[in-house]
N, C-alpha and C positions, 0 to 999 in steps of 0.2 A: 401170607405175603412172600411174594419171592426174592429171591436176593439183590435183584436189578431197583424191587420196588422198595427195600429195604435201603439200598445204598441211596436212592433220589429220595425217600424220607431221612436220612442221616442230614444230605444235605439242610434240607428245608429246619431243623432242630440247631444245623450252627447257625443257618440265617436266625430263626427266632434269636437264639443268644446276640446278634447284633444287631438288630431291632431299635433298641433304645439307645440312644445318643452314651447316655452312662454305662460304665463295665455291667457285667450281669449282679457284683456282688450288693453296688451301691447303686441302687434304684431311686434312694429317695435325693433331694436334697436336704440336707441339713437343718434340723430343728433350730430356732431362732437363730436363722441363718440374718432374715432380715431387720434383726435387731440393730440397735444402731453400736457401733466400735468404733475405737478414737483412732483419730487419723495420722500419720505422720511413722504406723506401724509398717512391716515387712515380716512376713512367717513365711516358714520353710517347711512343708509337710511331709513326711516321710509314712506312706504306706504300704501295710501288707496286706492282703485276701487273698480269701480261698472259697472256692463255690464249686457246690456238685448238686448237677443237674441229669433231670432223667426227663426227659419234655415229648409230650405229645404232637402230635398233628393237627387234630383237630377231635371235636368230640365224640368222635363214632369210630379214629384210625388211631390206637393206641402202640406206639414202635416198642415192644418188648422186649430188655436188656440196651437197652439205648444208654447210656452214659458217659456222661462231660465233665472234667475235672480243671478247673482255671486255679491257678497259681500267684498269684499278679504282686509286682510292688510300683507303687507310683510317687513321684515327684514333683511336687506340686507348689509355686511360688505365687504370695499373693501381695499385695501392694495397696494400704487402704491411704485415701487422699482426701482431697476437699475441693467440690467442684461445687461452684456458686451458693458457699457456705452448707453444701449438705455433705454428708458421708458417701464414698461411693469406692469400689475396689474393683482391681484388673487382678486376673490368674490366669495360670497357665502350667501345664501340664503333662507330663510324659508317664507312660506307662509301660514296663518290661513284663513280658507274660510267659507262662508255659502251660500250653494247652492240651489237656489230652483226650482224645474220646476211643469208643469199643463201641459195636453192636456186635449183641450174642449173634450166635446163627451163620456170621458171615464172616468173609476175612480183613471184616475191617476195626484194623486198629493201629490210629497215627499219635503221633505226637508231635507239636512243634512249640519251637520258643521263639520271642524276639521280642521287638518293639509293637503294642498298638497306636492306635490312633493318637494321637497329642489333641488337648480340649485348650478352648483359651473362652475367657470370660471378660463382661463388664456390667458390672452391675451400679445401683446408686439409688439412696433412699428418696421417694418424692415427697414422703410428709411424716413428720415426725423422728427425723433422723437429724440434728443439727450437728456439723461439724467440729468434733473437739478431740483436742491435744488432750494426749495420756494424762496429764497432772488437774487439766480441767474432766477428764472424765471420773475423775476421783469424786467428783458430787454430784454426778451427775442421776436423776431419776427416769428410769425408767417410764418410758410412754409407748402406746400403742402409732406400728411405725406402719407404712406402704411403701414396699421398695419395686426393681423389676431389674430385669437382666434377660441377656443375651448369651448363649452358650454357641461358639462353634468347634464342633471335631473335626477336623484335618485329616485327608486320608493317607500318613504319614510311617501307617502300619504297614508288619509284613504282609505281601497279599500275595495270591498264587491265583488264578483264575479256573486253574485246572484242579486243585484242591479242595477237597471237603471242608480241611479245619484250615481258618485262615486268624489271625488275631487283628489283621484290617478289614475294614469295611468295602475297600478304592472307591471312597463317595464322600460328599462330602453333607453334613448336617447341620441344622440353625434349629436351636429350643430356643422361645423367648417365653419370660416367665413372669408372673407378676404374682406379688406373696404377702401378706399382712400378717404383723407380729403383736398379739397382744397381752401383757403384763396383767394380770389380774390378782386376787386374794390378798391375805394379810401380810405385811411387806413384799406385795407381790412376790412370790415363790414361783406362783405356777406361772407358765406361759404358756398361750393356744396360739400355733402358727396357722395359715391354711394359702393353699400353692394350687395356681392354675397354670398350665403349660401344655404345649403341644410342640411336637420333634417335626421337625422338615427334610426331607433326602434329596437330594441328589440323584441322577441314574448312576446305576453301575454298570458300564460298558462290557466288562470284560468277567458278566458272573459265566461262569464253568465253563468256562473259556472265550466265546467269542456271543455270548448270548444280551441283550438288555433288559437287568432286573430294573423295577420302579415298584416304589412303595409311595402308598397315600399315606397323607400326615398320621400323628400317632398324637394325639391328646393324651392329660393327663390329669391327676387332680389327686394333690395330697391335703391331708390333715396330720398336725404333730402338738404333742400335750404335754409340756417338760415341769417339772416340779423340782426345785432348787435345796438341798438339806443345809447347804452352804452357802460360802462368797465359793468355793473350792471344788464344790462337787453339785452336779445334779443329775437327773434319770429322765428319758424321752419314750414315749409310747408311738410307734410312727404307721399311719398307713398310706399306701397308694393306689389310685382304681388308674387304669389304662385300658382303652381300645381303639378301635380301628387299625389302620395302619396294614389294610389289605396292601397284597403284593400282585406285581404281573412281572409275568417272563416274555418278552417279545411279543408283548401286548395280550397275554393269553390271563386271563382274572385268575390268580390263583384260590380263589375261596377261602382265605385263609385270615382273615378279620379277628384280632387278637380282645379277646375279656382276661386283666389280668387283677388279682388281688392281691395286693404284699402285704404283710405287717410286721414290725419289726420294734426292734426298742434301741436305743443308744445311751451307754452312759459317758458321760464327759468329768474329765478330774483336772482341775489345776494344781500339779507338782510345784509351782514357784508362778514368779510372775511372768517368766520366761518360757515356761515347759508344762504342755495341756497333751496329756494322754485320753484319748477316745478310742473307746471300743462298739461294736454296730455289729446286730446280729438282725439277719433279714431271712422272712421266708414268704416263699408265692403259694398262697393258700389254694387259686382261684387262675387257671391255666388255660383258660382255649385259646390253643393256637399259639401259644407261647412255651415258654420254657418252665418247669417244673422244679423248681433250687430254693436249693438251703443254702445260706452263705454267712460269714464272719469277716469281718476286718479288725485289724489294730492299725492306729494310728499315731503318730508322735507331731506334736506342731511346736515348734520353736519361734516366739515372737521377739523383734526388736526393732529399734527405734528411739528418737527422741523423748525423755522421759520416763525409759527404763532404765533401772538400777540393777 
């Protein structure tokens, strides 16, 4: 491959990394995400990640010395309430990044930092989620819940049009998701979640400068297995399947239809009743047309509200 053809697959390897509505590091949603949580709380999430990625093309054009290195911390405020006596929460989200990429072979090697995209959410349980205050969730037992949400990204990110590495998308995205959480074994310990979703795009007017990129939806479909040793501590086994989500450039089909396979694990620790440390290690086993990464986070959640001490 020559270096022209080098440099327009470099491009196509940032697009895969912006692909998916979530950063590259955090693919899944959250293991007994749609569990039910007392309402009348407010958390302040503080993250860090890190992802390196070497991602192909497609399964026959493999880009050699191709590497992406993401940096990210995110800030993240969420709000859980009580809407027609069920549980339901609003977030929202900013994220500061520093992205770097190299391909061997040519002289390409940028880096940039800034702001990406900002996400905002609403989600709300529809069965088996009843609304209750911290001091009532103190008895409260555990049931098999069905929630659903709505994600959108904001194209609030730096963008450059004329750039290879951009940390915005200039587009704008809608996931709506629908998840069921269910409590099973002796004092129920374990819990099996499972998550259907698909991403929606926006055009982006201004990809490599004055061109119109469009991507078809991107489905999705997780499964998550967590097993509880505490009230304090538990451990999640997580995976993700994703495809579709073909791309065209000024109506031209780019062939580029993504099969992605994640698996990953997370463990969650409550420090206090205040202070829950999560840590999340993810990797994409299963790549066409996608991006190729290993990725980590650390996380700090701080909760308060009525009925904390």
């Amino acid at each position: 491959m020559d270096v022209t053809g080098k440099r327009s697959a470099f491009v196509f390897i940032v697009l895969a990394v912006l692909c998916d509505a979530r950063p590259l590091y955090a693919q899944f949603t959250d293991p007994r995400y749609y569990g039910n949580s007392p309402v009348g709380v407010n958390q302040i999430e503080l993250d860090y990640a890190y992802a390196r990625a070497n991602a192909s093309i497609d399964t026959s054009l493999i880009v050699a010395g191709a590497k992406l290195s993401l940096n990210q911390g995110t800030v993240r405020y969420t709000r859980y309430f009580d809407i027609f006596h069920r549980t339901a929460w609003a977030q929202a989200l900013v994220p500061i990044a520093g992205l770097y990429g190299s391909l061997s072979g040519t002289n390409i090697d940028r880096s940039v930092v800034g702001a990406g995209d900002s996400g905002y959410e609403f989600a709300m349980l529809m069965w088996g989620g009843p609304a209750l205050e911290v001091a009532q969730f103190a008895s409260y037992k555990p049931s098999t819940s069905v929630g659903a949400s709505i994600t959108v990204t904001a194209p609030t990110g730096l963008y450059h049009g004329n750039k290879a590495l951009n940390l915005g998308s200039d587009r704008w995205s809608f996931k709506p998701e629908i998840g069921i959480s269910h409590p099973f074994g002796p004092k129920q310990k374990w819990v099996a979640d499972g998550y259907a979703n698909v991403s929606f795009f926006t055009d982006n007017t201004s990809y490599e400068g004055a061109e119109i990129l469009r991507q078809q939806a991107l489905p999705g479909l997780e499964g998550h297995v967590s097993y509880g040793f505490s009230s304090n501590l538990w451990i999640a086994f997580d995976t993700r399947y994703s495809f579709r989500g073909d791309t065209y450039v000024n109506g031209v089909d780019q062939r580029n239809g993504q099969q992605n396979l994640v698996l990953g694990s997370e463990m969650n620790v409550a420090l206090s009743a205040r202070n829950t440390l999560v840590l999340v290690f993810a990797k994409n086993l299963v790549h066409q047309n996608g991006p190729a990464y290993t990725g980590f986070s650390v996380k700090y959640v701080y909760s308060w509200g009525k009925g904390y001490k």
